[in-house]
C-alpha positions as CSV (number, residue, x, y, z in Angstrom):
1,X,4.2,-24.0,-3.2
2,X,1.2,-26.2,-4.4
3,X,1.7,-28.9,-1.4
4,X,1.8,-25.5,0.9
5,X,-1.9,-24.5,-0.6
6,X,-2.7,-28.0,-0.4
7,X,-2.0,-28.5,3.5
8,X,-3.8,-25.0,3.9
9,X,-6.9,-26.2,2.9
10,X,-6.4,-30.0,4.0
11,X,-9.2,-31.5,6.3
12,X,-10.8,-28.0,6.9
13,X,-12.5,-28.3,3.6
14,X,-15.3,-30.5,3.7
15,X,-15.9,-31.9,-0.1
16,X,-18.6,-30.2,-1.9
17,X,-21.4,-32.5,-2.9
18,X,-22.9,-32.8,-6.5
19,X,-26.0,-30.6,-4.9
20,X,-23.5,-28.0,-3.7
21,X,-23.9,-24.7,-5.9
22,X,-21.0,-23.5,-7.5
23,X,-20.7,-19.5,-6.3
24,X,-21.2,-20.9,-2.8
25,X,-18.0,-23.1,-3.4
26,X,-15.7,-20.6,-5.2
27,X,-17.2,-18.5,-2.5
28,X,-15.9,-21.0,0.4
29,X,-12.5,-21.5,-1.1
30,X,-11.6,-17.5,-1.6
31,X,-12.4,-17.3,2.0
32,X,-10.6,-20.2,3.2
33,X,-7.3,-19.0,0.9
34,X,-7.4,-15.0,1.7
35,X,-5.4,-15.5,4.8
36,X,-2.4,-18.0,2.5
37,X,-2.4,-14.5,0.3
38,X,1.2,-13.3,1.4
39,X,2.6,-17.1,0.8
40,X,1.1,-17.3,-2.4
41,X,2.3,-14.1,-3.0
42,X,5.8,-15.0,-2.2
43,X,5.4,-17.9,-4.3
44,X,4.1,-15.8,-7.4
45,X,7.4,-13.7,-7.1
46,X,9.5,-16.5,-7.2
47,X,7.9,-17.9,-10.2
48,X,8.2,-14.2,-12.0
49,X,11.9,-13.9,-11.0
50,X,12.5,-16.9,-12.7
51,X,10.5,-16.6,-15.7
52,X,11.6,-13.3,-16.4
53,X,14.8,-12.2,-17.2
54,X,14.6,-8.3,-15.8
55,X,12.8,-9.7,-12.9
56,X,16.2,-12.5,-12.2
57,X,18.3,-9.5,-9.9
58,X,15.6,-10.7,-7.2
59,X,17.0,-13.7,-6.0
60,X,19.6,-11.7,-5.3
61,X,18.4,-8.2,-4.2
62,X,16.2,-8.4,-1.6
63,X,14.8,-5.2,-2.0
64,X,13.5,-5.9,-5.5
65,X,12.3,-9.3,-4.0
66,X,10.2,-7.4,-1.3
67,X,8.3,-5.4,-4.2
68,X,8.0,-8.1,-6.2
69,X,6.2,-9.9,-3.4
70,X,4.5,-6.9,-1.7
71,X,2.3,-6.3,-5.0
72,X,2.2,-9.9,-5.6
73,X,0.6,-10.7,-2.5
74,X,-1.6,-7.7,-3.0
75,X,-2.8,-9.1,-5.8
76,X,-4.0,-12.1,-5.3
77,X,-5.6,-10.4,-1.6
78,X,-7.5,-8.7,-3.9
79,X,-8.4,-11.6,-6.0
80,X,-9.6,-13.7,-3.5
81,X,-11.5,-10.7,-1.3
82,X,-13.3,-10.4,-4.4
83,X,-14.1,-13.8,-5.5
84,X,-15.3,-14.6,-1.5
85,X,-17.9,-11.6,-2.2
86,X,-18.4,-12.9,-5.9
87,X,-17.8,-9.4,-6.9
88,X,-17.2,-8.4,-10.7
89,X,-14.2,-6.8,-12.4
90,X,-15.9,-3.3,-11.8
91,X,-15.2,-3.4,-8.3
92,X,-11.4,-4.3,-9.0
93,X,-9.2,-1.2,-7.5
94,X,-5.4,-1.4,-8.5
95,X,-3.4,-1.7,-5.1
96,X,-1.1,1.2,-3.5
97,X,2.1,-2.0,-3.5
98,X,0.7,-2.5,-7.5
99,X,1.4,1.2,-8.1
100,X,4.4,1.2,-6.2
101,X,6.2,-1.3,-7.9
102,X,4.9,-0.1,-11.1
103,X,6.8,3.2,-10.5
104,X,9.7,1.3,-9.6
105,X,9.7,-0.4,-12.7
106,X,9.8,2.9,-15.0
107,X,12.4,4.5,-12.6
108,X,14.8,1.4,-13.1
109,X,14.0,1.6,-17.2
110,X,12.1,-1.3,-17.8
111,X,9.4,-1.1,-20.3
112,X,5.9,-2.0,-20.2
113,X,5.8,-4.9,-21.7
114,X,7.5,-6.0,-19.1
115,X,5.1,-4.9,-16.2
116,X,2.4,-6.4,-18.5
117,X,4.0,-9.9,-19.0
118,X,4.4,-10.1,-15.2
119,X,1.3,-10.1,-14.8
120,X,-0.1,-12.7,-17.6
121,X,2.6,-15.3,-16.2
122,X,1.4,-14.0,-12.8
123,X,-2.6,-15.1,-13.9
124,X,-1.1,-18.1,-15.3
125,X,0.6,-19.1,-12.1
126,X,-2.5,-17.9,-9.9
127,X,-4.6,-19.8,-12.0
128,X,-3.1,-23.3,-11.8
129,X,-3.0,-23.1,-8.1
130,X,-6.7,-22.2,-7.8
131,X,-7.3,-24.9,-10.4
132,X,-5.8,-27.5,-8.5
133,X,-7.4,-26.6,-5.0
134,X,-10.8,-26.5,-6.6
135,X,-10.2,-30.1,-8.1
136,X,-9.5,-31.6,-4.7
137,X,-13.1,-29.4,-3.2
138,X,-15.5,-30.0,-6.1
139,X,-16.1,-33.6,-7.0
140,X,-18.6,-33.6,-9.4
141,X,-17.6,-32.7,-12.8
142,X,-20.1,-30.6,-14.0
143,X,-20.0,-28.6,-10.6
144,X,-16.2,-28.8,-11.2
145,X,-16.4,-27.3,-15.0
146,X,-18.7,-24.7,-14.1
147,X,-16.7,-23.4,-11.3
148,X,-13.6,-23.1,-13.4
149,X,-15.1,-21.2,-16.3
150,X,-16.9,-18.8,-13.7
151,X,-13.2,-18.3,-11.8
152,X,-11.7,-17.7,-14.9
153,X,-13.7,-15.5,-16.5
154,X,-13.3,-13.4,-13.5
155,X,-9.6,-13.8,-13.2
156,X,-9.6,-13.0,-17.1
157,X,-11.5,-9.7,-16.2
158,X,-9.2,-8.7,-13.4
159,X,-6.1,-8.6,-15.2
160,X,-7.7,-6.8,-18.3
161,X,-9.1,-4.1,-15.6
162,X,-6.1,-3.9,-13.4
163,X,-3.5,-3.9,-16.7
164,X,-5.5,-1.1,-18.0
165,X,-5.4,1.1,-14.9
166,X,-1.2,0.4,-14.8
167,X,-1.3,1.2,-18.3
168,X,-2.0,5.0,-18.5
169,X,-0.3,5.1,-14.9
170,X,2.7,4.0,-16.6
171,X,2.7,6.4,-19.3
172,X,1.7,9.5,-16.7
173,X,4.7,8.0,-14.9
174,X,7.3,7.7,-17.4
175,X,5.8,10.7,-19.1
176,X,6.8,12.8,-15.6
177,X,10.2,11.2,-15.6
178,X,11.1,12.3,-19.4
179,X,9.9,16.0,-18.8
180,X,11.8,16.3,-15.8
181,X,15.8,16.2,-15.2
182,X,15.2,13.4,-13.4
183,X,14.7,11.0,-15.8
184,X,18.0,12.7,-17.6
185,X,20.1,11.8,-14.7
186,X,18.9,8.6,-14.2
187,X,19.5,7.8,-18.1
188,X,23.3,9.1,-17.5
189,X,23.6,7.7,-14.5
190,X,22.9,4.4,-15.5
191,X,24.8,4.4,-18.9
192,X,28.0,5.4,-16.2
193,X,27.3,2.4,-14.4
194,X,27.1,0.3,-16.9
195,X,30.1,0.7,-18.3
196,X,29.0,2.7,-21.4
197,X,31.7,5.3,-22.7
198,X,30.9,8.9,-21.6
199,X,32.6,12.0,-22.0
200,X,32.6,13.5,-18.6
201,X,32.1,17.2,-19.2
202,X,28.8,16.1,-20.7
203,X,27.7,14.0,-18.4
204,X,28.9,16.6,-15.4
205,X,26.3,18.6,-17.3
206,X,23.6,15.8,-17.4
207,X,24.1,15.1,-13.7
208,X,24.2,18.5,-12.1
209,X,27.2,17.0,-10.1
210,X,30.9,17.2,-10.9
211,X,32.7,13.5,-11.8
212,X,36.3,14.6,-12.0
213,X,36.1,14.4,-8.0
214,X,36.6,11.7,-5.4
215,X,33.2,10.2,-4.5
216,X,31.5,8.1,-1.9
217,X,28.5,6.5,-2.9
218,X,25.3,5.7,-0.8
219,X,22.3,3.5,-1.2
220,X,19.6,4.6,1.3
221,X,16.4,1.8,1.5
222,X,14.0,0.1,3.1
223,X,12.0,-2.9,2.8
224,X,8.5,-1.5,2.3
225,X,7.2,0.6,-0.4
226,X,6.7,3.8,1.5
227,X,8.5,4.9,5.0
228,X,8.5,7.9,6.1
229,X,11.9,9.5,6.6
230,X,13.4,8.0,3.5
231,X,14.0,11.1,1.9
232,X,15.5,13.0,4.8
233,X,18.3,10.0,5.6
234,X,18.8,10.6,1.4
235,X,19.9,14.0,2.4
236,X,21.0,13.9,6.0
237,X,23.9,10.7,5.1
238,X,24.9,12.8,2.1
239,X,25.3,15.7,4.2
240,X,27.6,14.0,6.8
241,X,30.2,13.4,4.0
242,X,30.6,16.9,3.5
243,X,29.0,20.7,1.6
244,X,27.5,20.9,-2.0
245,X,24.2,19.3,-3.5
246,X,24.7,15.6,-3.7
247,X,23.9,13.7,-6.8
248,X,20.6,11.6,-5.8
249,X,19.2,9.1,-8.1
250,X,15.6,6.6,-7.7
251,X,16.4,3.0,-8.0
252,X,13.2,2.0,-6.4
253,X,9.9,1.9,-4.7
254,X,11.9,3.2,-1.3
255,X,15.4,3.2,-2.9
256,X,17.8,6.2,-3.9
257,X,21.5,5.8,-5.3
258,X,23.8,8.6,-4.1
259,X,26.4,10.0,-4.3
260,X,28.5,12.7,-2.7
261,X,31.8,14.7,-3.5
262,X,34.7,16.6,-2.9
263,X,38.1,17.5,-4.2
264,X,39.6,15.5,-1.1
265,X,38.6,12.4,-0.3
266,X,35.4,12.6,2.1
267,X,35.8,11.5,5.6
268,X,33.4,8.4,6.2
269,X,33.7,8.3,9.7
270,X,30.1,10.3,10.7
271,X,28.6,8.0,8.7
272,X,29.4,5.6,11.1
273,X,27.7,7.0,13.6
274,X,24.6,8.5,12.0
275,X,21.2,7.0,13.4
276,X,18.4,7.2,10.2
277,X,14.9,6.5,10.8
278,X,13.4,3.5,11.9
279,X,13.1,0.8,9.1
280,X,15.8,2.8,7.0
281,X,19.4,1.2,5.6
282,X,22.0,3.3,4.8
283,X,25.3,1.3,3.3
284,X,28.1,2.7,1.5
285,X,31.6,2.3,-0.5
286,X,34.4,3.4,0.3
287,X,36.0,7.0,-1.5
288,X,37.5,6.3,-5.0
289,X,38.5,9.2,-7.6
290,X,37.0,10.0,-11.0
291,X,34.4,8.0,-13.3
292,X,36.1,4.8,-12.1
293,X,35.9,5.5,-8.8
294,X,31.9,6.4,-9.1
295,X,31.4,3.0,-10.3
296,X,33.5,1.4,-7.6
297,X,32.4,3.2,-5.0
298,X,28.4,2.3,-6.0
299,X,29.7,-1.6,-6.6
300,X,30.9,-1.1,-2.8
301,X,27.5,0.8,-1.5
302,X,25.3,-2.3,-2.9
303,X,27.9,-5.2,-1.2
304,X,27.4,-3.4,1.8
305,X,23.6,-3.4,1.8
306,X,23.3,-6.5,0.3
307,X,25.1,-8.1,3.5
308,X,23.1,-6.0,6.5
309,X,19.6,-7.2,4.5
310,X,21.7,-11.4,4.4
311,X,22.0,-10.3,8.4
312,X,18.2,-9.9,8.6
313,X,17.2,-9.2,12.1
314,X,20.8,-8.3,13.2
315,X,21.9,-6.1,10.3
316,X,23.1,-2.9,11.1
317,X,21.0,0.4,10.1
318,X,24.4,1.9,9.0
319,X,26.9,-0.4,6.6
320,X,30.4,0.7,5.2
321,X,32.0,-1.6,2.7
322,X,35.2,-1.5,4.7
323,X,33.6,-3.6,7.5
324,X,31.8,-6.1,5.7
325,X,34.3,-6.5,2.7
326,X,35.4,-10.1,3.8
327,X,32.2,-11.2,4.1
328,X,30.7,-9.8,1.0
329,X,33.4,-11.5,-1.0
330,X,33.2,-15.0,1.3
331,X,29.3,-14.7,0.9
332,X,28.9,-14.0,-3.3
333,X,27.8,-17.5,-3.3
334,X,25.3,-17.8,-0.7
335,X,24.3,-21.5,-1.0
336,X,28.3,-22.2,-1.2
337,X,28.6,-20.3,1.7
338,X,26.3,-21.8,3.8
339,X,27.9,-25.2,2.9
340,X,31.1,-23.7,3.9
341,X,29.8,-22.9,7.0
342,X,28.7,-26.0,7.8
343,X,31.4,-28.4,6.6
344,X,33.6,-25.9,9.4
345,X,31.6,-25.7,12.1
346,X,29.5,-29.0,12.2
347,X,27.2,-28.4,15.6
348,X,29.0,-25.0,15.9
349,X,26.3,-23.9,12.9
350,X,23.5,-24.2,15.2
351,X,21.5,-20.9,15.3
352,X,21.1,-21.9,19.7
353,X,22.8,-19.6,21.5
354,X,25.2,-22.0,23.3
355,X,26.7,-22.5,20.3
356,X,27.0,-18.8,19.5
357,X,28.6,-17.5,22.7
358,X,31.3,-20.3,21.6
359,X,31.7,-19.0,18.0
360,X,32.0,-15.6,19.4
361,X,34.6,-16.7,21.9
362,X,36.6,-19.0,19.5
363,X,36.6,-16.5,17.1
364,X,37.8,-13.7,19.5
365,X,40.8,-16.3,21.0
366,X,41.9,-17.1,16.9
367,X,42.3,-12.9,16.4
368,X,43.6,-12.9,19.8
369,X,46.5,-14.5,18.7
370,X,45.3,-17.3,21.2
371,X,45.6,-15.7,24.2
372,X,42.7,-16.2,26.5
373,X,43.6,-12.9,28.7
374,X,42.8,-10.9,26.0
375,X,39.9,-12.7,25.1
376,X,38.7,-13.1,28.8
377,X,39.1,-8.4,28.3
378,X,37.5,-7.8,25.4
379,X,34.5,-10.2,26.5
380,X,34.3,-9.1,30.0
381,X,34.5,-12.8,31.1
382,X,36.6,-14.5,33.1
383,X,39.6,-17.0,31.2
384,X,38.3,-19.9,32.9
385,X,35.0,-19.5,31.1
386,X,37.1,-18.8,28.0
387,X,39.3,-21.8,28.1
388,X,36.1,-23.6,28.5
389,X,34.0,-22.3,25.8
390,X,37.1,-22.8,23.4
391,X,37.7,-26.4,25.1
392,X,33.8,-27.0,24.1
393,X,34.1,-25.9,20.6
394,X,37.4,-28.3,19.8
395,X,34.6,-30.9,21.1
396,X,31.7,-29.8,18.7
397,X,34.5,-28.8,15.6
398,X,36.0,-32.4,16.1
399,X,39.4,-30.6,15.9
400,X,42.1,-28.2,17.3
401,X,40.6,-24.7,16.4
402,X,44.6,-24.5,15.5
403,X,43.9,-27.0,12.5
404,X,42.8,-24.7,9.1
405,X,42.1,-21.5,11.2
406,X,42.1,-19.4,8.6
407,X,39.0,-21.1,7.1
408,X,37.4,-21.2,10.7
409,X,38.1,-17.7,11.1
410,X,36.1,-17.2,7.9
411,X,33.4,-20.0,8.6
412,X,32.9,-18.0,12.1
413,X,33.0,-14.0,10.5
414,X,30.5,-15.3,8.0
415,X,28.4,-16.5,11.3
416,X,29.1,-13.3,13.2
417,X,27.8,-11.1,10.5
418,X,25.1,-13.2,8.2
419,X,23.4,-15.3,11.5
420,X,20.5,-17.5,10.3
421,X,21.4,-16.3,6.7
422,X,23.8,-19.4,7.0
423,X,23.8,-21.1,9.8
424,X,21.0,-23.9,10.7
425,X,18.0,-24.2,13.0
426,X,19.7,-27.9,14.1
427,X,20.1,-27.3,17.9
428,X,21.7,-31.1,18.2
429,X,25.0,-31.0,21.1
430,X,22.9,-28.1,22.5
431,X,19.7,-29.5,24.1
């Protein structure tokens, strides 16, 4: 991250002189690093998921890791627009992504010293990367000294101001959630999940929503903090699956756990088909009986939208577990599964799209049972091309796609599904 600031300011900042005054420099650097805020802010989150343990599920979850960042980024926006104006901590406003994830926080029970520590290692972080950019700008050392104590008495004021606001907001916030059922249900709900004993006439009770039933679970999210529509996909994919109030639970910013059920397992299949709004996922599990089968069933929902948001740009709006289970499990270990990838495909891991009309070909011959007529159907291509395209890929793989095919059937599902997730921008063969 620090040689990313460092090449964003590189030769566009001319050195300040000893005669230079010192607002006019801070002034020049906020300026110069406002547009690096959502790379900085991304680099903040990384250094928070790391340094703190509640914070760790976003290197995994990449819709925790996109709240993380949002209000990270926001933050140091913020600091900078400020610092370019050489405004004072009264002008500091707490950001809508701040709130957001804020809100998120309390819903998924984490205290506030938690919220609060995030943002001291958050200063700290900030502040060494502003140090060392204003080091290479500001030669002379007196200059130099009196910039840093000016930057950090204002950085110091920021996070007193902006941890004060969050403060009552997260007491108003947790203080709704306990008054309400809401809070009550996501208390139970998450005991269930976690494995905690429960006695399920209780919990029924607790939930509003009968567990001696089979369920299908649904996790319904987006990316952002606020899009409109994510309610009504709550209630229109719980709908699908069949009558009676679903049990609907906040995990998030924009995220809701649910779950619907019936004395007979529900039918998945409209799912399938059902179109949510734009910037919406909907993924879920597959229908499993009692208190067992409510956990199972929620493991399943969060595999399946754990893949579509690995598939980035081609992810599906609508994910079942049942078509993504082999990838989930071949995928558990994404930096394992991209060497996988590689070490089976060679060239064929190239994100160009020669090499992926071949992967989709070879793979389709392999569950063809090898038989290019089929093939040359289901593509709509003719089996000369197909015998080609799998003549080229025995050229690129080195190898008879014969040799180990059930390990290049895997490497090229895991290609099919995840894209640029594992595969590598290395166009070599392909030019």
């Amino acid at each position: 991250m620090r040689h990313a600031l460092g090449s964003s300011i590189g030769g566009e900042m001319a050195a300040v002189g000893q005669s230079a005054e010192t607002r006019t420099a801070l002034q020049q650097l906020a300026t110069e690093l406002l547009p690096t805020a959502p790379e900085l802010g991304r680099g903040m989150a990384e250094h928070l998921s790391s340094a703190i343990p509640e914070f760790a599920p976003a290197i995994e979850d990449p819709e925790l890791r996109a709240e993380l960042e949002a209000s990270s980024a926001a933050n140091v926006a913020q600091v900078m627009r400020l610092l370019a104006r050489s405004a004072s901590a009264e002008d500091v406003v707490v950001d809508h992504e701040a709130l957001e994830f804020m809100r998120g926080n309390v819903r998924r029970g984490l205290p506030l010293s938690v919220l609060l520590r995030s943002y001291r290692l958050g200063h700290a972080w900030l502040w060494g990367e502003w140090s060392h950019a204003l080091q290479e700008r500001v030669e002379d050392s007196g200059e130099l000294a009196a910039g840093q104590d000016q930057s950090s008495a204002f950085m110091f004021a920021y996070v007193d101001k902006v941890s004060d606001v969050l403060v009552e907001e997260f007491g108003n916030e947790r203080e709704r959630m306990v008054r309400g059922a809401e809070q009550l249900r996501a208390e139970t709900t998450r005991a269930i999940l976690g494995g905690e004993p429960v006695d399920d006439e209780v919990a029924s009770s607790r939930l509003g929503y009968e567990l001696l039933r089979h369920h299908v679970a649904i996790r319904v999210s987006s990316g952002a903090s606020a899009v409109r529509g994510l309610e009504r996909a709550v209630h229109e994919a719980a709908a699908i699956l069949g009558a009676g109030d679903p049990l609907v639970v906040a995990s998030g910013a924009a995220r809701f756990d649910v779950w619907q059920g019936s004395f007979d397992p529900p039918a998945t299949d409209g799912l399938e088909d059902y179109e949510p709004p734009p910037g919406v996922l909907v993924a879920f599990g597959r229908p499993a009986a009692g208190i067992e089968g409510f956990r199972r069933s929620h493991a399943e929902a969060l595999q399946a939208a754990r893949v579509c948001w690995l598939a980035s740009g081609a992810r599906a709006a609508v994910m079942g577990y049942g078509r993504v289970e082999l990838v989930s499990l071949l995928a558990s270990d994404l930096p394992r599964a991209r060497a996988f990838v590689a070490a089976q495909l060679g060239p064929l891991s190239s994100t160009a799209e020669p090499a992926e009309r071949i992967r989709e070909t070879v793979l389709a011959f392999l569950a063809a049972g090898l038989r290019p007529s089929r093939v040359a159907k289901d593509l709509y291509v003719h089996p000369n091309t197909v015998a080609y395209r799998v003549k080229r890929g025995e050229e690129l793989l080195g190898r008879n796609v014969t040799e180990d095919s059930v390990e290049l059937a895997c490497a090229l599902t895991l290609a099919a599904v995840l894209g640029s997730s594992v595969l590598s921008d290395d166009a070599k063969g392909f030019d």
